[in-house]
Jmol script that loads the backbone (N, CA, C; Angstrom):
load data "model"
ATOM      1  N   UNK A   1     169.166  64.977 -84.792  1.00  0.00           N
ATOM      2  CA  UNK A   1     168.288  64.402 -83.796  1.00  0.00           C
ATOM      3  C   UNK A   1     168.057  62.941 -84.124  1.00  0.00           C
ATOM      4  N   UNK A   2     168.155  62.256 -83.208  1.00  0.00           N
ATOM      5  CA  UNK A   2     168.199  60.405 -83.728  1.00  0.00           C
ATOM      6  C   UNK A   2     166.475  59.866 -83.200  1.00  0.00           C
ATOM      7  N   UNK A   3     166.216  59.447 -83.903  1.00  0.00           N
ATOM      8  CA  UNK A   3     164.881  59.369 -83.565  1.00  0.00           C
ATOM      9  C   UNK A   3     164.267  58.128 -82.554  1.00  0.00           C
ATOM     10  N   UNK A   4     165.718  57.641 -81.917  1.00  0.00           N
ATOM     11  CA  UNK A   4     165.348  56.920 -80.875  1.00  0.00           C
ATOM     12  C   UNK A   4     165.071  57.523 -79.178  1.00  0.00           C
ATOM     13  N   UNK A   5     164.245  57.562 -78.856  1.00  0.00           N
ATOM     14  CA  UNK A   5     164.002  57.310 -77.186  1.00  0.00           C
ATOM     15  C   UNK A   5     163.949  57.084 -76.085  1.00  0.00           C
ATOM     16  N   UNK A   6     163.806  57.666 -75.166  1.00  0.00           N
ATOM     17  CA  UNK A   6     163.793  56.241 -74.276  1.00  0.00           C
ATOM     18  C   UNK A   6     162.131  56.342 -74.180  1.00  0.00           C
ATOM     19  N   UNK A   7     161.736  55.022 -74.215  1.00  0.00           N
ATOM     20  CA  UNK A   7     159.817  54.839 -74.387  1.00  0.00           C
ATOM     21  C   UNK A   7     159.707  54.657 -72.949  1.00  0.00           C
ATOM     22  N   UNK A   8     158.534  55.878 -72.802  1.00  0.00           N
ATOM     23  CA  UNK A   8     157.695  55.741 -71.289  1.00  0.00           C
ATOM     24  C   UNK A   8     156.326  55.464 -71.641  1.00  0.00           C
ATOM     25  N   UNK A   9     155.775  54.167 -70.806  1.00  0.00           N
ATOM     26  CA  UNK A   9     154.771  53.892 -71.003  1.00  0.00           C
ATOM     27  C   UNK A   9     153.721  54.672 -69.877  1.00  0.00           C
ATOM     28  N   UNK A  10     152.978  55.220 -70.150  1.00  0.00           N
ATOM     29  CA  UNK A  10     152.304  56.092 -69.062  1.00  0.00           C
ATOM     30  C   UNK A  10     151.692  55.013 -67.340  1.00  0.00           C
ATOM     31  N   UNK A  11     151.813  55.451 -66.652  1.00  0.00           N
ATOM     32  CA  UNK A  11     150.957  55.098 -65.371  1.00  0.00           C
ATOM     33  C   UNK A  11     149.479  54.938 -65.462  1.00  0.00           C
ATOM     34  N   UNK A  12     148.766  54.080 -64.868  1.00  0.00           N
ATOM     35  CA  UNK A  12     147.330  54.587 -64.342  1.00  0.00           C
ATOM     36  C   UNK A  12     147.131  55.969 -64.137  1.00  0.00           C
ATOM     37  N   UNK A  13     147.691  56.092 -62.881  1.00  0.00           N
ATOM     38  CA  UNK A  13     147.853  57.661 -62.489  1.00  0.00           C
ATOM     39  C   UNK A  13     147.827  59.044 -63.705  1.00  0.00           C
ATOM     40  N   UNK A  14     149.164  58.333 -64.417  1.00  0.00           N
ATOM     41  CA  UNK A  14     149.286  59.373 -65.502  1.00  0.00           C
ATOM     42  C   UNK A  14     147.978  59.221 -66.545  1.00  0.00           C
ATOM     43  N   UNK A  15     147.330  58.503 -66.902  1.00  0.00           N
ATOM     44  CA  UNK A  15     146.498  58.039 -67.919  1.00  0.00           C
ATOM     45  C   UNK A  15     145.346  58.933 -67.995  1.00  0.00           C
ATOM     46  N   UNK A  16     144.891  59.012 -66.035  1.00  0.00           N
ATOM     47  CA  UNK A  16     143.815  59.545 -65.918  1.00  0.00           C
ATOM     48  C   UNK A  16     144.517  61.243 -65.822  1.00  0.00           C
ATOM     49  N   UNK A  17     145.377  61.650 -65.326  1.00  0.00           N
ATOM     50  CA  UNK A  17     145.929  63.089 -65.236  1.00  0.00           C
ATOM     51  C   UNK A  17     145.273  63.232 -66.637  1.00  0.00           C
ATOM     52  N   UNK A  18     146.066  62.706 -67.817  1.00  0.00           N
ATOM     53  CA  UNK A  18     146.002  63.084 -69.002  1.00  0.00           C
ATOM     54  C   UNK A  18     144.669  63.655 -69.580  1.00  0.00           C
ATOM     55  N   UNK A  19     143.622  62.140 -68.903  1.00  0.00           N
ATOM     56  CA  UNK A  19     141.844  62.511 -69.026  1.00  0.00           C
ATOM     57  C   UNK A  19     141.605  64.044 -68.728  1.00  0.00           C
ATOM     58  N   UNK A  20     141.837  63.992 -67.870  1.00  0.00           N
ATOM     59  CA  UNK A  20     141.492  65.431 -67.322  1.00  0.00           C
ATOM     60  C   UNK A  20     141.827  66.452 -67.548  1.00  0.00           C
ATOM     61  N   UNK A  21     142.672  66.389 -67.920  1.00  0.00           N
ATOM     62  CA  UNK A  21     143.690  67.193 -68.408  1.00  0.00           C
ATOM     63  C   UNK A  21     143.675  68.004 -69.722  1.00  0.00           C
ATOM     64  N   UNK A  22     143.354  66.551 -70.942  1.00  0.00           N
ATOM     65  CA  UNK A  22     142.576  66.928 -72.272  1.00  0.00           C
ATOM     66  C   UNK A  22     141.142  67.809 -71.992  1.00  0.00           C
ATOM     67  N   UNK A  23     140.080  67.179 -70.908  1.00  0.00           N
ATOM     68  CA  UNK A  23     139.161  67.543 -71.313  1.00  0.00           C
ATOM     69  C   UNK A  23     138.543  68.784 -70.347  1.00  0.00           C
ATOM     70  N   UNK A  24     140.053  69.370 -69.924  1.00  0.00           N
ATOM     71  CA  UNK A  24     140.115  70.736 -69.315  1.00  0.00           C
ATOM     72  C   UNK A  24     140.435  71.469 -70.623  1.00  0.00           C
ATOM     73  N   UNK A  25     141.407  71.417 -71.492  1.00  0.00           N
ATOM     74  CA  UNK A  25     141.737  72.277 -72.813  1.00  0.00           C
ATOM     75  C   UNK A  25     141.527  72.084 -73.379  1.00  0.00           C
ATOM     76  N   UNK A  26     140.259  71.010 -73.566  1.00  0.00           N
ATOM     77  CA  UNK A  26     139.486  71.099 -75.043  1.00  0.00           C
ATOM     78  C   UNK A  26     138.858  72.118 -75.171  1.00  0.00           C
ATOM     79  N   UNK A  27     138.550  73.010 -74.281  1.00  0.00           N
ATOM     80  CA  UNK A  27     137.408  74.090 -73.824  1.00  0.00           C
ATOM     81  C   UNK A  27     137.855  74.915 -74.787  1.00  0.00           C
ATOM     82  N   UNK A  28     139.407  75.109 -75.014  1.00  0.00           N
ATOM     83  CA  UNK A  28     140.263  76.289 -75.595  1.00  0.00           C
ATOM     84  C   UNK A  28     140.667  76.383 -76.966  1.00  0.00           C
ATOM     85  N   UNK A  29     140.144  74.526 -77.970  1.00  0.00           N
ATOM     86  CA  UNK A  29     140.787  73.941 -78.761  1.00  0.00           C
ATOM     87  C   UNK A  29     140.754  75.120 -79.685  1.00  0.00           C
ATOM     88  N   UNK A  30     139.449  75.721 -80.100  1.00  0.00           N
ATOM     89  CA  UNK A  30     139.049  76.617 -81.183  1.00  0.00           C
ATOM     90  C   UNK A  30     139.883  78.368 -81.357  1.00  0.00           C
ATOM     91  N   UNK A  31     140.532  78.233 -80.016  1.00  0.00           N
ATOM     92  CA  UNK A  31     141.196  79.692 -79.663  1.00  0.00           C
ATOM     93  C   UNK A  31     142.343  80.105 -80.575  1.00  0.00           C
ATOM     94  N   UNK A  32     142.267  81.291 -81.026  1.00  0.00           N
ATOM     95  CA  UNK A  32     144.189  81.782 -81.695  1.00  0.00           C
ATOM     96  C   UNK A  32     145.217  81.594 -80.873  1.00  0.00           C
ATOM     97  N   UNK A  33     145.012  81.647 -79.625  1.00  0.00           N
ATOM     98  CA  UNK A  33     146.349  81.518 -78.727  1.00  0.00           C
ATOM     99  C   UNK A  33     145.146  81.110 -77.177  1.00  0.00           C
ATOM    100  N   UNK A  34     146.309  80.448 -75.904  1.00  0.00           N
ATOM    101  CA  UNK A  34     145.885  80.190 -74.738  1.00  0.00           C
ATOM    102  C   UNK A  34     146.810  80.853 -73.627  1.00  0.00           C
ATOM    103  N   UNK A  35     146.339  81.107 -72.820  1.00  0.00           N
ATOM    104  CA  UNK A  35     147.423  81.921 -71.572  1.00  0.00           C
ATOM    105  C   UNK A  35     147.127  80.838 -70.435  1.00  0.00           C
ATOM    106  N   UNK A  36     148.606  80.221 -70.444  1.00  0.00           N
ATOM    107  CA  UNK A  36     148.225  79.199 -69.289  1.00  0.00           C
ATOM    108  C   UNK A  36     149.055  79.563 -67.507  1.00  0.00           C
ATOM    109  N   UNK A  37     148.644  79.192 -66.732  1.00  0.00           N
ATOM    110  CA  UNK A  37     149.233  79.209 -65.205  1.00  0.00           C
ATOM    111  C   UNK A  37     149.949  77.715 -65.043  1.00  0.00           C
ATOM    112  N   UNK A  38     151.320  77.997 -64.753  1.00  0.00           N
ATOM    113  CA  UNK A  38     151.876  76.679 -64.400  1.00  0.00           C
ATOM    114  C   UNK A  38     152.456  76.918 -62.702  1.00  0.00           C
ATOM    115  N   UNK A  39     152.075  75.603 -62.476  1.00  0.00           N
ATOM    116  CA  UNK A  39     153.229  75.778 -60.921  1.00  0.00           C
ATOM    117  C   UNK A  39     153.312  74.345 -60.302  1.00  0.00           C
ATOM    118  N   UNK A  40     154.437  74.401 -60.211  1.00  0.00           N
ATOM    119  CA  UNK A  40     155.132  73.151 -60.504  1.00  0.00           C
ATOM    120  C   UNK A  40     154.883  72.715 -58.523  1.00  0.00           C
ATOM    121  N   UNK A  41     155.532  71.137 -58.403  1.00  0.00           N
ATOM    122  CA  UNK A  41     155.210  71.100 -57.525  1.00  0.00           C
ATOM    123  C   UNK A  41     156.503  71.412 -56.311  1.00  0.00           C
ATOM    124  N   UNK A  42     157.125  71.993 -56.819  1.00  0.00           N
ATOM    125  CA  UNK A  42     158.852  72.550 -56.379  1.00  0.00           C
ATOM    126  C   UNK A  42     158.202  74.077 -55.682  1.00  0.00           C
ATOM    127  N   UNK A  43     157.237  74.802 -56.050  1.00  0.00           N
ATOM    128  CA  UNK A  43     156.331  76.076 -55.587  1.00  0.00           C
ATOM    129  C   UNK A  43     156.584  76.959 -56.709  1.00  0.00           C
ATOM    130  N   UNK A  44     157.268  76.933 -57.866  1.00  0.00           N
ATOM    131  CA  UNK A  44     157.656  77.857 -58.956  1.00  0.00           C
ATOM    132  C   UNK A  44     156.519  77.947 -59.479  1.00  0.00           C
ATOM    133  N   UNK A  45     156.105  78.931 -59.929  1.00  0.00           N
ATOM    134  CA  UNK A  45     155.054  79.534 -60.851  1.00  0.00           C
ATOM    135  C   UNK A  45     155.339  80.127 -62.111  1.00  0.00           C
ATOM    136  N   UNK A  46     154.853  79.721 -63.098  1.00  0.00           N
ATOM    137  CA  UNK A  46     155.120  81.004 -64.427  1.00  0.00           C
ATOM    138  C   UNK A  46     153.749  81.010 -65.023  1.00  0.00           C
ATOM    139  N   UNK A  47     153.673  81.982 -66.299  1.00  0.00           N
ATOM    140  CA  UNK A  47     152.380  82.146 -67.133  1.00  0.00           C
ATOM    141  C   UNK A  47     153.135  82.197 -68.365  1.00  0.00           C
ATOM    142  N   UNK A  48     152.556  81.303 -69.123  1.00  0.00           N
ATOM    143  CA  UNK A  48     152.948  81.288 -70.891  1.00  0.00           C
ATOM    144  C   UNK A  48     151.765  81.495 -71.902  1.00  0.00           C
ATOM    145  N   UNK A  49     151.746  82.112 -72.903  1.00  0.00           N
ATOM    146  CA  UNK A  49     150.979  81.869 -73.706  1.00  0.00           C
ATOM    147  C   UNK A  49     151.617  80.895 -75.027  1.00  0.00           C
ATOM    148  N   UNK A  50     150.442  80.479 -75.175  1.00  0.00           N
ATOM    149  CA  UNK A  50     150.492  79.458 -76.528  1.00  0.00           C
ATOM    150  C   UNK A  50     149.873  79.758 -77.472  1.00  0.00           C
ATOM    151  N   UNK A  51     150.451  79.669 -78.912  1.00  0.00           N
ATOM    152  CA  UNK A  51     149.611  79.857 -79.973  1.00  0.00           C
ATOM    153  C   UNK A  51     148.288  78.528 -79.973  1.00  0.00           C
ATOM    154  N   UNK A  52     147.485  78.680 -80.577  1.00  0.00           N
ATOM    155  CA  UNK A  52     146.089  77.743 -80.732  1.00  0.00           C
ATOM    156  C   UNK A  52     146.751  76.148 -81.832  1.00  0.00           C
ATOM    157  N   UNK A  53     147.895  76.082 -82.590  1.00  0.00           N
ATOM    158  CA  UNK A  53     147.966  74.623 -83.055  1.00  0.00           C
ATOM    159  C   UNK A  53     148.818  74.294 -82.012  1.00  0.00           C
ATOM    160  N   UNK A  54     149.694  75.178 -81.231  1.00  0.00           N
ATOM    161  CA  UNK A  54     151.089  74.528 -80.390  1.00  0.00           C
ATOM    162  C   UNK A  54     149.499  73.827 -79.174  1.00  0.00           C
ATOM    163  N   UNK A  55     148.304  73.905 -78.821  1.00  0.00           N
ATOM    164  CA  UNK A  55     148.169  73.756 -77.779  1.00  0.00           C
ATOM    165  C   UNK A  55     147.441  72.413 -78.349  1.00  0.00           C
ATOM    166  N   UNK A  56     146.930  72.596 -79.572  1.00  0.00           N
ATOM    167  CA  UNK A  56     146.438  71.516 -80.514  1.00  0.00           C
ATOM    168  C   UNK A  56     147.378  70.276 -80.060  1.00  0.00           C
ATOM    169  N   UNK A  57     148.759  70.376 -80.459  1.00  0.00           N
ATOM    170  CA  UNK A  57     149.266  69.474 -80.978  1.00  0.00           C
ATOM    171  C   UNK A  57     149.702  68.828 -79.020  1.00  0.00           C
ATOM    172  N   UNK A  58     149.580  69.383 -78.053  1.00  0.00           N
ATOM    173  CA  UNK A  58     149.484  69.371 -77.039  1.00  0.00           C
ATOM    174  C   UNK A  58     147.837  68.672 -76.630  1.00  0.00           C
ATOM    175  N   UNK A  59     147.005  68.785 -76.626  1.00  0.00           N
ATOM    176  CA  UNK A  59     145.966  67.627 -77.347  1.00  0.00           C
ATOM    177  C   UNK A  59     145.873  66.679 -77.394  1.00  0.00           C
ATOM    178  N   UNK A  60     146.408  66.934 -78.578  1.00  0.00           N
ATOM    179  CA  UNK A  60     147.042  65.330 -79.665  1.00  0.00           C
ATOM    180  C   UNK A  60     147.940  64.233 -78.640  1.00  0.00           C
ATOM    181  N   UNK A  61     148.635  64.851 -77.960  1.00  0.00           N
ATOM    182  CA  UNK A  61     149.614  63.697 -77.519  1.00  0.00           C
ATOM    183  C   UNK A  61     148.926  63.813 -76.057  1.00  0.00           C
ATOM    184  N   UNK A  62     147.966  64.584 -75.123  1.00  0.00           N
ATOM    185  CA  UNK A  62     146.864  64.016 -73.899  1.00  0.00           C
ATOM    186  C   UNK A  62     146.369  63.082 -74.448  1.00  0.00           C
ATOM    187  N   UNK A  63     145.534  62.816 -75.899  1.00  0.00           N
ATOM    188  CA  UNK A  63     144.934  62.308 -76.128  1.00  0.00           C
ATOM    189  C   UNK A  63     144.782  60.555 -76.209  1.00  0.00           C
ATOM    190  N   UNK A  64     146.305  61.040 -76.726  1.00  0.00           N
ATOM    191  CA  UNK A  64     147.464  59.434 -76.934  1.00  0.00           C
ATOM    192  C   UNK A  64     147.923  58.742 -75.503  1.00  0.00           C
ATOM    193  N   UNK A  65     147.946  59.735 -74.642  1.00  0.00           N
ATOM    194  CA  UNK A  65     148.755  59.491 -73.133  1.00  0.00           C
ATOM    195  C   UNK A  65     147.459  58.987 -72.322  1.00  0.00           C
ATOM    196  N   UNK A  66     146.121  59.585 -72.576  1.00  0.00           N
ATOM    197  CA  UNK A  66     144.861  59.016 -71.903  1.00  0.00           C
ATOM    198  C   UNK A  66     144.458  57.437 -72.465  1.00  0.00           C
ATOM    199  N   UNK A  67     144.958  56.947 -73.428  1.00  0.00           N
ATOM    200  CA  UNK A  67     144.664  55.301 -74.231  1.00  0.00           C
ATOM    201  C   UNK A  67     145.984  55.083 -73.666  1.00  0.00           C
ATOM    202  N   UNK A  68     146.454  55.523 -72.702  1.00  0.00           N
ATOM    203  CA  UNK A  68     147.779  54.193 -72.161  1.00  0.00           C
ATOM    204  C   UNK A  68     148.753  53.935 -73.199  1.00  0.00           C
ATOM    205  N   UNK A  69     149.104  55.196 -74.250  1.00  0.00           N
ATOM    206  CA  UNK A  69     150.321  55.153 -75.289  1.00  0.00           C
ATOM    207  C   UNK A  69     151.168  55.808 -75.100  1.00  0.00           C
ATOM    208  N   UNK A  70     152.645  55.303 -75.308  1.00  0.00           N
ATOM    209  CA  UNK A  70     153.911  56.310 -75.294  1.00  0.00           C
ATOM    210  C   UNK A  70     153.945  57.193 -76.341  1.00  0.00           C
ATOM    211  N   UNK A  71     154.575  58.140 -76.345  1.00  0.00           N
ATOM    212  CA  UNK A  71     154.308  59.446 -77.265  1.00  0.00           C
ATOM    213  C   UNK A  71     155.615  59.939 -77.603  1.00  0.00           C
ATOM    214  N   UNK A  72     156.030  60.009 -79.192  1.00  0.00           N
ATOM    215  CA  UNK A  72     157.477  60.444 -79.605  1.00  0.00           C
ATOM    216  C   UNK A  72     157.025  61.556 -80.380  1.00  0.00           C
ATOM    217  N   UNK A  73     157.500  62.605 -80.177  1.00  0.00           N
ATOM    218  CA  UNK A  73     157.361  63.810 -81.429  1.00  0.00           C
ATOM    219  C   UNK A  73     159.188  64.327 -82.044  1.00  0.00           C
ATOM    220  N   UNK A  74     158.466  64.142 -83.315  1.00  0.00           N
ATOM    221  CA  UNK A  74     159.434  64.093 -84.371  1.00  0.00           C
ATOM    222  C   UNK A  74     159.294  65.065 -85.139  1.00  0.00           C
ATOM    223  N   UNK A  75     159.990  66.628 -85.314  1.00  0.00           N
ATOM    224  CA  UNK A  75     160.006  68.220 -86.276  1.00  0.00           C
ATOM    225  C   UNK A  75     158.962  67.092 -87.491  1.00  0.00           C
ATOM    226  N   UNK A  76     158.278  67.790 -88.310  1.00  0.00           N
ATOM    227  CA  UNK A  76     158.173  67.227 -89.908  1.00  0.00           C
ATOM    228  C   UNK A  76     158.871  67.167 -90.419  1.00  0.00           C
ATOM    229  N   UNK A  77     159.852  68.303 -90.763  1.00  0.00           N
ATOM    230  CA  UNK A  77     160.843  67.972 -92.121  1.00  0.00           C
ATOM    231  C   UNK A  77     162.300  67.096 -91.779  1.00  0.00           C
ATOM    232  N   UNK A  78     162.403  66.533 -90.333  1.00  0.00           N
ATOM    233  CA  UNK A  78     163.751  66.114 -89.671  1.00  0.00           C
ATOM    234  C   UNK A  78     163.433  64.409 -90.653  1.00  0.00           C
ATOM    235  N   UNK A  79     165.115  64.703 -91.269  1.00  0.00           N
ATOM    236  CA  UNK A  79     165.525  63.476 -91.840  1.00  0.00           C
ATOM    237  C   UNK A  79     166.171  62.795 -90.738  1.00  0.00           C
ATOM    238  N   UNK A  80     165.467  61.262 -91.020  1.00  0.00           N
ATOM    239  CA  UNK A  80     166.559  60.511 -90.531  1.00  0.00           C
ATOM    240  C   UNK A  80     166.733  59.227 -90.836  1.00  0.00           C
ATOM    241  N   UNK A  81     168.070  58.544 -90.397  1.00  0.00           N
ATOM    242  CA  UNK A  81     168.602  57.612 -90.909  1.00  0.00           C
ATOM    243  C   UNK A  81     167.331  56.312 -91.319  1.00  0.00           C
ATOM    244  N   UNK A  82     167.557  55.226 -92.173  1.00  0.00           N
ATOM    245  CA  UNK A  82     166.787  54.337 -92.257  1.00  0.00           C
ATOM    246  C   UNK A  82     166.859  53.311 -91.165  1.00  0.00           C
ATOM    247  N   UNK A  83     167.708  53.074 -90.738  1.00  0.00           N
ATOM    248  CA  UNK A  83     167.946  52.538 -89.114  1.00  0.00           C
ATOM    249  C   UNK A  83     166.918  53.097 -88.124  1.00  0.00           C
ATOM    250  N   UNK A  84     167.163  54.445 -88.073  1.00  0.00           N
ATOM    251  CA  UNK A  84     166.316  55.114 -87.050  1.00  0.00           C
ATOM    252  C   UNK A  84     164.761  54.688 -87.485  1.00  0.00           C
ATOM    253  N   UNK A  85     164.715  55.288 -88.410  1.00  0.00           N
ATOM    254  CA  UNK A  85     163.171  55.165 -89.135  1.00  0.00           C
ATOM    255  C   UNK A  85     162.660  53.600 -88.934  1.00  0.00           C
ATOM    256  N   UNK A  86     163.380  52.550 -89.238  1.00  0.00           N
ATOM    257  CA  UNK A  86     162.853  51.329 -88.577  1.00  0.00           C
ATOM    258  C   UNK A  86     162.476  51.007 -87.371  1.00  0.00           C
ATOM    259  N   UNK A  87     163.513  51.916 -86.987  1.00  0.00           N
ATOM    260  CA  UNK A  87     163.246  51.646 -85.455  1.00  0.00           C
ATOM    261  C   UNK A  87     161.823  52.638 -84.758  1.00  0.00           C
ATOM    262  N   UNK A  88     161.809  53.602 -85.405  1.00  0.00           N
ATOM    263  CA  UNK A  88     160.827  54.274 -85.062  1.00  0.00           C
ATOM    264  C   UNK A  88     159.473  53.649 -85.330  1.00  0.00           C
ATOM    265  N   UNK A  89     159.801  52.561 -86.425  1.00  0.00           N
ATOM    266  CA  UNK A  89     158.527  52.095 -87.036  1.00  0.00           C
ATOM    267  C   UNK A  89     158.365  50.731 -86.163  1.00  0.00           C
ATOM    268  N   UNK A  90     159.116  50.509 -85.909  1.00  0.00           N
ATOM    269  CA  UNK A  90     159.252  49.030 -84.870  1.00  0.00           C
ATOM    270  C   UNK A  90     159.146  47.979 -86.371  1.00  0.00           C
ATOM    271  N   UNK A  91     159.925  47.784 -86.885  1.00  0.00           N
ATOM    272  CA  UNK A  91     160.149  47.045 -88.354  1.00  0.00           C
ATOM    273  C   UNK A  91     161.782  47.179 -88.828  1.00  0.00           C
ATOM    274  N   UNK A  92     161.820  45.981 -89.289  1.00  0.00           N
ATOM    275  CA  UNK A  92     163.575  45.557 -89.354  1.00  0.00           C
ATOM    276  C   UNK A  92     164.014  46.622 -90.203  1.00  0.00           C
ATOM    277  N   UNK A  93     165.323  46.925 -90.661  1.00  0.00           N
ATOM    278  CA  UNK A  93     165.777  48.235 -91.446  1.00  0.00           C
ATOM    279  C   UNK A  93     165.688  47.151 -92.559  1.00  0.00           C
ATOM    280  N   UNK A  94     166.118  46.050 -93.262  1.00  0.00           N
ATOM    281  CA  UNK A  94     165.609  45.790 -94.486  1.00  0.00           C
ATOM    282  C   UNK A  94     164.485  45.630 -94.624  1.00  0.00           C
ATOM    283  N   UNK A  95     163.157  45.535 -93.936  1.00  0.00           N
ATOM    284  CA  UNK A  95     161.637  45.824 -94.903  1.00  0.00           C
ATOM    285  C   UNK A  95     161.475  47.056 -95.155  1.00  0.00           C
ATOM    286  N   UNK A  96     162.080  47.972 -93.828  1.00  0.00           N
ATOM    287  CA  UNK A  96     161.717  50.091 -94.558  1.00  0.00           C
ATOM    288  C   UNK A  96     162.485  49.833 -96.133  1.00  0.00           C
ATOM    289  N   UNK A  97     163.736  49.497 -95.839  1.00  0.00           N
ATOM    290  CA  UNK A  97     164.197  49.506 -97.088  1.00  0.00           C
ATOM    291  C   UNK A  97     163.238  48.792 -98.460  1.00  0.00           C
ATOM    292  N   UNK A  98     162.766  48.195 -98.568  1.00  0.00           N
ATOM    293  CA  UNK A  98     161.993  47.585 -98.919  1.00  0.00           C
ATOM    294  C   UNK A  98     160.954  48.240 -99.580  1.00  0.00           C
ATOM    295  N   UNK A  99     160.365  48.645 -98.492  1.00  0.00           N
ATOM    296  CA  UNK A  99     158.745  49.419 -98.382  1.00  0.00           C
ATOM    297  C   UNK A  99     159.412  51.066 -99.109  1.00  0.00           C
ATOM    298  N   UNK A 100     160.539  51.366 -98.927  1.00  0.00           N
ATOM    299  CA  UNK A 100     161.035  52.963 -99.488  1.00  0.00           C
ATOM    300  C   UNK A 100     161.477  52.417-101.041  1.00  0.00           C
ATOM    301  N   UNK A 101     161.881  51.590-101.503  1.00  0.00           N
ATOM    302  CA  UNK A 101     162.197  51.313-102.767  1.00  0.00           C
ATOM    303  C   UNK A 101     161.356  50.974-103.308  1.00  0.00           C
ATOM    304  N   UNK A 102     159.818  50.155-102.817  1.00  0.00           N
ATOM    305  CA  UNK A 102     158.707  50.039-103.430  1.00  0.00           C
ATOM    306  C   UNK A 102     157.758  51.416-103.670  1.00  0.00           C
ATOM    307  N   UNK A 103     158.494  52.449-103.513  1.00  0.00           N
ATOM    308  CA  UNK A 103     157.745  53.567-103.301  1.00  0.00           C
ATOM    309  C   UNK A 103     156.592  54.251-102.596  1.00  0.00           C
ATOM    310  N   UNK A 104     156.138  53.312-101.190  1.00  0.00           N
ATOM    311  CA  UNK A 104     155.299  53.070-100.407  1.00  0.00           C
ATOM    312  C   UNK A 104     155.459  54.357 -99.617  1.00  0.00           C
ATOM    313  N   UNK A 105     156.364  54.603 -99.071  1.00  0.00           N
ATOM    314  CA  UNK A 105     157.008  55.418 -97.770  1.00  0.00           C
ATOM    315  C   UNK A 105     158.013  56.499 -98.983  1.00  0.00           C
ATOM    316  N   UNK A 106     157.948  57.706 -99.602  1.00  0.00           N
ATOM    317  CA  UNK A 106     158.897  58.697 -99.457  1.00  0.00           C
ATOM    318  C   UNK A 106     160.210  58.940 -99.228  1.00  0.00           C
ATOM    319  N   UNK A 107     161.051  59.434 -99.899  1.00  0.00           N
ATOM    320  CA  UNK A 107     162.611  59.185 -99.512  1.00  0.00           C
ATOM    321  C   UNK A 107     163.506  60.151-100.647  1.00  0.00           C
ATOM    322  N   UNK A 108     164.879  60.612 -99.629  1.00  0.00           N
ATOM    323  CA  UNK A 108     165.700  61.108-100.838  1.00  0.00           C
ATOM    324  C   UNK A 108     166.745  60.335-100.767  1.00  0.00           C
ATOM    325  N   UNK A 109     167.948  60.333-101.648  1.00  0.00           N
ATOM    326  CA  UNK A 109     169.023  60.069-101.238  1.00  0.00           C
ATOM    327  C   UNK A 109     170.027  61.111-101.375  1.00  0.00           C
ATOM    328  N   UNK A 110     170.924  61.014-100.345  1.00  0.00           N
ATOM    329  CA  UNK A 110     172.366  61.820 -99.658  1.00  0.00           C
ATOM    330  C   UNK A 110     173.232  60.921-100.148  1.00  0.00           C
ATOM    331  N   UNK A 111     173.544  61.196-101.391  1.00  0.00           N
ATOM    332  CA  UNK A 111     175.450  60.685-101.896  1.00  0.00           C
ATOM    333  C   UNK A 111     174.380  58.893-102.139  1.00  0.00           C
ATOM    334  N   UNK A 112     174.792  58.108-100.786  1.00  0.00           N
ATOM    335  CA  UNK A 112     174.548  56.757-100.960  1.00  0.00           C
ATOM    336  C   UNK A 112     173.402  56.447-100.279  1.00  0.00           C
ATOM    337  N   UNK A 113     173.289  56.870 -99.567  1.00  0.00           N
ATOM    338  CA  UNK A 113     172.387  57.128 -98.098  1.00  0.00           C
ATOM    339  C   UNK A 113     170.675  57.887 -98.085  1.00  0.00           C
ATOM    340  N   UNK A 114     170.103  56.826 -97.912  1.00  0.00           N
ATOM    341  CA  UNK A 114     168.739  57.040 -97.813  1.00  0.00           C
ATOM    342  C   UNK A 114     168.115  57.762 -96.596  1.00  0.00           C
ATOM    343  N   UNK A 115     167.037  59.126 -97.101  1.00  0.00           N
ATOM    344  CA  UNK A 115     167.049  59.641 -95.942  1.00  0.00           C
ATOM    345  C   UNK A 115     165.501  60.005 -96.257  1.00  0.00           C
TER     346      UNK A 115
END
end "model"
wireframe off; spacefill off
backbone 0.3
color backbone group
């Protein structure tokens, strides 16, 4: 998985969806799981349940999307290149390098290759 994007910066529109949106499922934050109703605007309907951190972490990124921020989610344990990682960081690949050899930022190496 390359940890570049394409960055969407949210809408007005979307900003406030998001408002509302969070502070419709905050109601649920404390729950083991949520059973939600979706229906799209195509007329499809489904019902899913969610465990209680998947809806958390669903939250987390309303939360980010209501302050007018683009939102990348990245597995935890997914390595990736130091290129990527700069780029993810919005910082040139020689300061990560830098900042990973100063022992600041975490790192293994693969053969030659910092990951």
């Amino acid at each position: 998985m390359s940890a570049q994007k394409i960055v969407h910066l949210p809408t007005a529109a979307e900003v406030e969806q998001a408002k509302l949106s969070s502070r419709t499922l905050s109601k649920y934050a404390d729950v083991d799981r949520v059973q939600l109703s979706l229906r799209g605007s195509n007329g499809e309907a489904d019902e899913l349940v969610l465990p209680g951190h998947v809806l958390q972490i669903l939250l987390d990124m309303l939360a980010e999307v209501s302050q007018g921020n683009a939102i990348s989610l990245i597995p935890y344990h997914q390595e990736i290149s130091t290129q990527d990682a700069a780029n993810l960081l919005n910082v040139s690949r020689p300061f990560l390098v830098r900042l990973l050899e100063a022992g600041d930022i975490p790192f293994r190496k693969v053969g030659a290759h910092r990951r």
